[in-house]
N, CA, C and O atoms as a GROMACS GRO file, in nm:
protein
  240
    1UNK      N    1   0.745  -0.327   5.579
    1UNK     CA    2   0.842  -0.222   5.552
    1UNK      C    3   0.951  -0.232   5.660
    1UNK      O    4   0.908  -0.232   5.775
    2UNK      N    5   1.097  -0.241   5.642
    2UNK     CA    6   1.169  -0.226   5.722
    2UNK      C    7   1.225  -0.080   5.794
    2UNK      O    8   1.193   0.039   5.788
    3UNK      N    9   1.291  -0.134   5.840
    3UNK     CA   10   1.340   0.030   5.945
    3UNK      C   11   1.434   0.113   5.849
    3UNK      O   12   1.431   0.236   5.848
    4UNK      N   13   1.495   0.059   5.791
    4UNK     CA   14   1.566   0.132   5.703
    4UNK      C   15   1.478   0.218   5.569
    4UNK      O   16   1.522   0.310   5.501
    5UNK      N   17   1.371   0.166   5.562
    5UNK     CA   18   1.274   0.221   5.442
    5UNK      C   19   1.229   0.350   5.511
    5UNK      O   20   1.219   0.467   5.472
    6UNK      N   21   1.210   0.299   5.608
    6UNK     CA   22   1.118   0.411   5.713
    6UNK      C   23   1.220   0.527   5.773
    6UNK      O   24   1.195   0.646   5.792
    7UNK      N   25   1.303   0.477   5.790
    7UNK     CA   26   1.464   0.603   5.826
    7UNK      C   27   1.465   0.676   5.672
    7UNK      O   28   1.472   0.799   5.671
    8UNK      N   29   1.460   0.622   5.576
    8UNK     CA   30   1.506   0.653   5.414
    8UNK      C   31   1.345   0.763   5.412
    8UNK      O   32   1.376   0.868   5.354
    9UNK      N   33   1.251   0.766   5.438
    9UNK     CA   34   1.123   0.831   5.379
    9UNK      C   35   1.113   0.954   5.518
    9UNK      O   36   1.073   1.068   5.492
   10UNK      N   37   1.152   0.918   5.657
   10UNK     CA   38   1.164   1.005   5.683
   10UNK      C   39   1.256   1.128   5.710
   10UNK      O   40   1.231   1.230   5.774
   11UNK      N   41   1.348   1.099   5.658
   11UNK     CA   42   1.462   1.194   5.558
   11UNK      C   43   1.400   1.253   5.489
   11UNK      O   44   1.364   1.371   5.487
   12UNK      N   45   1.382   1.156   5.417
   12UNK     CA   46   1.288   1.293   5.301
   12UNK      C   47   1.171   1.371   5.318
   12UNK      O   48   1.118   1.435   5.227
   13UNK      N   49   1.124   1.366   5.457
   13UNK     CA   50   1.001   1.450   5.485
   13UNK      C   51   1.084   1.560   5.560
   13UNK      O   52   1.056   1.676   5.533
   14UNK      N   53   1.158   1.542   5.628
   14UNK     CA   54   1.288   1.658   5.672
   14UNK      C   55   1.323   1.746   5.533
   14UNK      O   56   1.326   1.868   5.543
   15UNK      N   57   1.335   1.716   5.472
   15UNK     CA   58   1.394   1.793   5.384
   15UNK      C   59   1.296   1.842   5.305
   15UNK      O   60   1.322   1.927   5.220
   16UNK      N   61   1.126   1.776   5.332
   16UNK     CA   62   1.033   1.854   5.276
   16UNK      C   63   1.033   1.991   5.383
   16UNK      O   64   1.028   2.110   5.349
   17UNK      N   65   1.038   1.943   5.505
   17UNK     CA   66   0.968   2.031   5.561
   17UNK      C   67   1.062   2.207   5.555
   17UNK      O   68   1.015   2.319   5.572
   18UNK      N   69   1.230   2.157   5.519
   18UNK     CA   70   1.306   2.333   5.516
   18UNK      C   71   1.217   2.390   5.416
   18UNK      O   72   1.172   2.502   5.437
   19UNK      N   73   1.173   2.302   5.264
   19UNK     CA   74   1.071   2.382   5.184
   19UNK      C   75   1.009   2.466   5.228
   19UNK      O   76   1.010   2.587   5.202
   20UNK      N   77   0.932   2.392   5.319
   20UNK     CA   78   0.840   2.488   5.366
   20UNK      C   79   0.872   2.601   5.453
   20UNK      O   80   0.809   2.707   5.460
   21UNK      N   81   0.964   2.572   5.512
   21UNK     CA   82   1.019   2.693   5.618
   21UNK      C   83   1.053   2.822   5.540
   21UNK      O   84   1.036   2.940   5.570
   22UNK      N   85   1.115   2.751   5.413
   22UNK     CA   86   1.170   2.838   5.305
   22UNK      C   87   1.039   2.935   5.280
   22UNK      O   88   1.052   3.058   5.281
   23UNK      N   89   0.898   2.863   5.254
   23UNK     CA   90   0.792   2.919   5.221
   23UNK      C   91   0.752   3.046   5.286
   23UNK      O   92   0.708   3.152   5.243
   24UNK      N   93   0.789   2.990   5.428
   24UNK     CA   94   0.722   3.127   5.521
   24UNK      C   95   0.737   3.248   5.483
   24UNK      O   96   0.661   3.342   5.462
   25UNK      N   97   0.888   3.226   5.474
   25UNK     CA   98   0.969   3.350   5.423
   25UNK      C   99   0.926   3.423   5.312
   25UNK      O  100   0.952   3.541   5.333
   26UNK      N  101   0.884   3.411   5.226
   26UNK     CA  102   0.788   3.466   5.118
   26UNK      C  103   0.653   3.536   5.135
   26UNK      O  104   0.538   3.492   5.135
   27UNK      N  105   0.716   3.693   5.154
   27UNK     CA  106   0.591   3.785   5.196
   27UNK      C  107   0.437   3.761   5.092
   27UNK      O  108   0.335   3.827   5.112
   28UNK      N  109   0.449   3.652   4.980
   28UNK     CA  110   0.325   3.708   4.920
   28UNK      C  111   0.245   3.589   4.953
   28UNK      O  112   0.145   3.573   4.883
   29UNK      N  113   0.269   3.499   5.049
   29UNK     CA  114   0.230   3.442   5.057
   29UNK      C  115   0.054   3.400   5.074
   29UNK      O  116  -0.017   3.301   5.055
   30UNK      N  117   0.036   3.537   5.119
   30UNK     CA  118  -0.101   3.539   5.193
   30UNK      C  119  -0.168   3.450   5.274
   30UNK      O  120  -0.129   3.418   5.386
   31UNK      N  121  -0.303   3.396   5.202
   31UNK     CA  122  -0.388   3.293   5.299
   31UNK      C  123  -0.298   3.144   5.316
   31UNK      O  124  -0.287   3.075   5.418
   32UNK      N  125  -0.244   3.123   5.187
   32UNK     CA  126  -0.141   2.985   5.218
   32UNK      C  127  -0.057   2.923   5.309
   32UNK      O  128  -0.020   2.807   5.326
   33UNK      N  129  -0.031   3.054   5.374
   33UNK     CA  130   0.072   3.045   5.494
   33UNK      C  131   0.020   2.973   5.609
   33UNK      O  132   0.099   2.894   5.660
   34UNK      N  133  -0.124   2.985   5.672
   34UNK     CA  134  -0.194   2.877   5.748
   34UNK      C  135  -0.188   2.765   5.688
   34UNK      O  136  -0.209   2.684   5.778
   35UNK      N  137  -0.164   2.678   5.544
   35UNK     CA  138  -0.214   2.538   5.531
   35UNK      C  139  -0.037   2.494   5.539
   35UNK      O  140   0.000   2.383   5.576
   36UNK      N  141   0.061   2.609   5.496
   36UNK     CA  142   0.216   2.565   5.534
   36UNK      C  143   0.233   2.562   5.692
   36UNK      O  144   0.289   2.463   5.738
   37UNK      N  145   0.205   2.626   5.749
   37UNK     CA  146   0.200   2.650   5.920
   37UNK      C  147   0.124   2.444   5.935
   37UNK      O  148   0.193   2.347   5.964
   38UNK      N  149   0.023   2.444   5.915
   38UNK     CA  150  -0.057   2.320   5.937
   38UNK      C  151   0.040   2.247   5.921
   38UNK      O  152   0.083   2.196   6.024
   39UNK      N  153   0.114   2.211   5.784
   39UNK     CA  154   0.190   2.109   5.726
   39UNK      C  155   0.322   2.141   5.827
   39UNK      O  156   0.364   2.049   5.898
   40UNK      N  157   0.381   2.266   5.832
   40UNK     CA  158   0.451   2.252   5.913
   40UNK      C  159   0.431   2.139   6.039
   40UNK      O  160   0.489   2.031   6.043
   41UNK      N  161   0.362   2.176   6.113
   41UNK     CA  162   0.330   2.108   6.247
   41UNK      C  163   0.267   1.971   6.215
   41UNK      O  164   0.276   1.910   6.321
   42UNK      N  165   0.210   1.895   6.128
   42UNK     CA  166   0.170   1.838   6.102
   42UNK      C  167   0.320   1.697   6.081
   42UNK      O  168   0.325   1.579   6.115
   43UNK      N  169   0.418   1.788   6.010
   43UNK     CA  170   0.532   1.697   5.985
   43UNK      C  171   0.604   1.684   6.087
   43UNK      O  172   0.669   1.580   6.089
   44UNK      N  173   0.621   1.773   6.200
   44UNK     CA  174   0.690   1.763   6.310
   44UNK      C  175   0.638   1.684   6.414
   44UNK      O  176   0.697   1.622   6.503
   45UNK      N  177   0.482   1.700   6.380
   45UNK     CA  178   0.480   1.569   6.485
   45UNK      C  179   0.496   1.427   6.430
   45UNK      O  180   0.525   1.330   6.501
   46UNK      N  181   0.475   1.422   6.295
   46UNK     CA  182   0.533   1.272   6.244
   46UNK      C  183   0.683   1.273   6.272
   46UNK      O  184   0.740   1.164   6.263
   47UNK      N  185   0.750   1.371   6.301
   47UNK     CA  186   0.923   1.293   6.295
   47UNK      C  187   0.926   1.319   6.444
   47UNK      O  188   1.024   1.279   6.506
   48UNK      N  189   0.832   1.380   6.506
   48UNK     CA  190   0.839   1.312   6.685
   48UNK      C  191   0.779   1.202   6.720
   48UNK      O  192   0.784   1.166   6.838
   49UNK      N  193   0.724   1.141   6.641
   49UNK     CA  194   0.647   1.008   6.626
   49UNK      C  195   0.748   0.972   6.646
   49UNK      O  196   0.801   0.959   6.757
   50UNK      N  197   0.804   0.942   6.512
   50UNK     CA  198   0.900   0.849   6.446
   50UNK      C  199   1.004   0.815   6.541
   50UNK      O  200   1.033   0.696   6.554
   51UNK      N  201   1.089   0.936   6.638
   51UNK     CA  202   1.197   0.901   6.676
   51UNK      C  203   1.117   0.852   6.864
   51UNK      O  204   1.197   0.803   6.944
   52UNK      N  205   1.013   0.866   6.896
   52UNK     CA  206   0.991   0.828   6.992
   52UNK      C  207   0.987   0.661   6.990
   52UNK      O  208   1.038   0.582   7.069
   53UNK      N  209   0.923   0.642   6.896
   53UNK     CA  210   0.883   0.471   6.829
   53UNK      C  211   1.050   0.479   6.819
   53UNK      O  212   1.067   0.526   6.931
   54UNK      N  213   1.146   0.471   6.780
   54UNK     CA  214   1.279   0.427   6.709
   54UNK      C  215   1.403   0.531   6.765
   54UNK      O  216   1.480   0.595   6.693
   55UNK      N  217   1.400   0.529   6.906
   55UNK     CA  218   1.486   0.641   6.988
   55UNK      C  219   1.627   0.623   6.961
   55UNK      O  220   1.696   0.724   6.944
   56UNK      N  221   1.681   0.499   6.953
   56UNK     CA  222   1.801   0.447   6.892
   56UNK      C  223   1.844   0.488   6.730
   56UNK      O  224   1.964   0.499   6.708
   57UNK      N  225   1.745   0.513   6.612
   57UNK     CA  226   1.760   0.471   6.513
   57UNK      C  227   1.795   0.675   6.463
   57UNK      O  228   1.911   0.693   6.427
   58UNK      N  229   1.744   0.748   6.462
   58UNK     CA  230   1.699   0.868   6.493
   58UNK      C  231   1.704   0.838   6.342
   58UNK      O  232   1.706   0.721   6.307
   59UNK      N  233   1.706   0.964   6.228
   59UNK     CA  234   1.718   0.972   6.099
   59UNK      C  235   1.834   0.965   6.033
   59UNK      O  236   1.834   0.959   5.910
   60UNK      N  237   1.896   0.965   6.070
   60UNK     CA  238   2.063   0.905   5.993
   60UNK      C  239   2.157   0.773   5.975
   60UNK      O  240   2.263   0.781   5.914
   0.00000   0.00000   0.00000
């Protein structure tokens, strides 16, 4: 896989993750809100992965 595939997919996990931010915001959320919280943090440390591995390349 090149760097550009990998810049291209993690874009799109950025833009999963406002979803979810969006989610929080939704009082009915109830018990779900821990497995969005998880995913939250879960994706943030993949795109602190990402730009530590590729400090030059960042997502754009």
């Amino acid at each position: 896989m090149d760097i550009q595939t990998i810049k291209e997919r993690v874009a799109l996990v950025e833009t999963k993750r406002e979803y979810l931010l969006s989610l929080l915001e939704q009082p009915n959320l109830g018990t779900l809100r821990v497995d969005v919280n998880q995913a939250l943090e879960e994706m943030d440390d993949l795109i602190d992965e990402f730009r530590r591995t590729f400090p030059q390349t960042g997502t754009n």
